[in-house]
C-alpha positions as CSV (number, residue, x, y, z in Angstrom):
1,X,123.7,204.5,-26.1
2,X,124.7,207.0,-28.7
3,X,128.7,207.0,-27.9
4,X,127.8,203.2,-27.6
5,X,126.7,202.7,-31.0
6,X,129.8,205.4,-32.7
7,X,132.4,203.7,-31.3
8,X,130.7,200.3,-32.8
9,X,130.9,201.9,-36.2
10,X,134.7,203.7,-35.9
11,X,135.5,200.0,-35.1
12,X,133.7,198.8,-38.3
13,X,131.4,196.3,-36.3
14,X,127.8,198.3,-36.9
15,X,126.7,200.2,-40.2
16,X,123.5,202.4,-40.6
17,X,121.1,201.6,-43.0
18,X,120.6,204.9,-43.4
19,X,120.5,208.9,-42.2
20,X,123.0,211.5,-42.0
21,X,125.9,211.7,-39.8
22,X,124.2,212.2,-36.2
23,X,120.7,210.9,-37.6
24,X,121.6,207.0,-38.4
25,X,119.2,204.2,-38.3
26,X,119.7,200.9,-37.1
27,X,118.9,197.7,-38.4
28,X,117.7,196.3,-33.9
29,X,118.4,192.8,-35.0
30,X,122.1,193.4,-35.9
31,X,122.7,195.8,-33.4
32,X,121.4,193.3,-30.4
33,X,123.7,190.9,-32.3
34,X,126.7,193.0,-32.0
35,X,125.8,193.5,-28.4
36,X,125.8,190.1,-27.7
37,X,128.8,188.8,-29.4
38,X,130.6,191.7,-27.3
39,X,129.8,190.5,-23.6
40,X,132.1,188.9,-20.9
41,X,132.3,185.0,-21.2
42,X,132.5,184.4,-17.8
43,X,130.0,186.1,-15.6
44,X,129.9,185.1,-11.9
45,X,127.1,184.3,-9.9
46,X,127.2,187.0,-7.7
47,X,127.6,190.3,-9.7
48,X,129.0,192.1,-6.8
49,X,131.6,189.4,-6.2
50,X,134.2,191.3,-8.2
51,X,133.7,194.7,-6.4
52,X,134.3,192.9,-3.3
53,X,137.2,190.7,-3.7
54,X,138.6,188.3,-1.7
55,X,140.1,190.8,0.6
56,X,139.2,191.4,4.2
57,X,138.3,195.3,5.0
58,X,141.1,196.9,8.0
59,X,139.6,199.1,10.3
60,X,141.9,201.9,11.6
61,X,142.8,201.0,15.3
């Protein structure tokens, strides 16, 4: 994503090879790299287990 891919360069982890501001062009390899190195260490099993919780729901009586 574009806001993706600014905030990677404001935070000095992505350059552009090339372009003007707006129009840069990315080197895939380094930007899938970046990517990578940025994702959660621990990811559970079920993806919805942390939307859920451990909680029970209470129904209004």
């Amino acid at each position: 994503m574009p806001n993706t891919l600014r905030v990677w360069m404001s935070r000095g982890k992505l350059q552009p090879l090339f372009g003007a501001s707006g129009e840069e062009v990315f080197h895939i390899p380094t930007v899938k790299a970046v990517a990578e190195a940025g994702r959660a260490k621990n990811i559970p099993k079920d993806p919805a287990a942390n939307a859920r919780g451990t909680h029970k729901r209470r129904h209004a009586a």
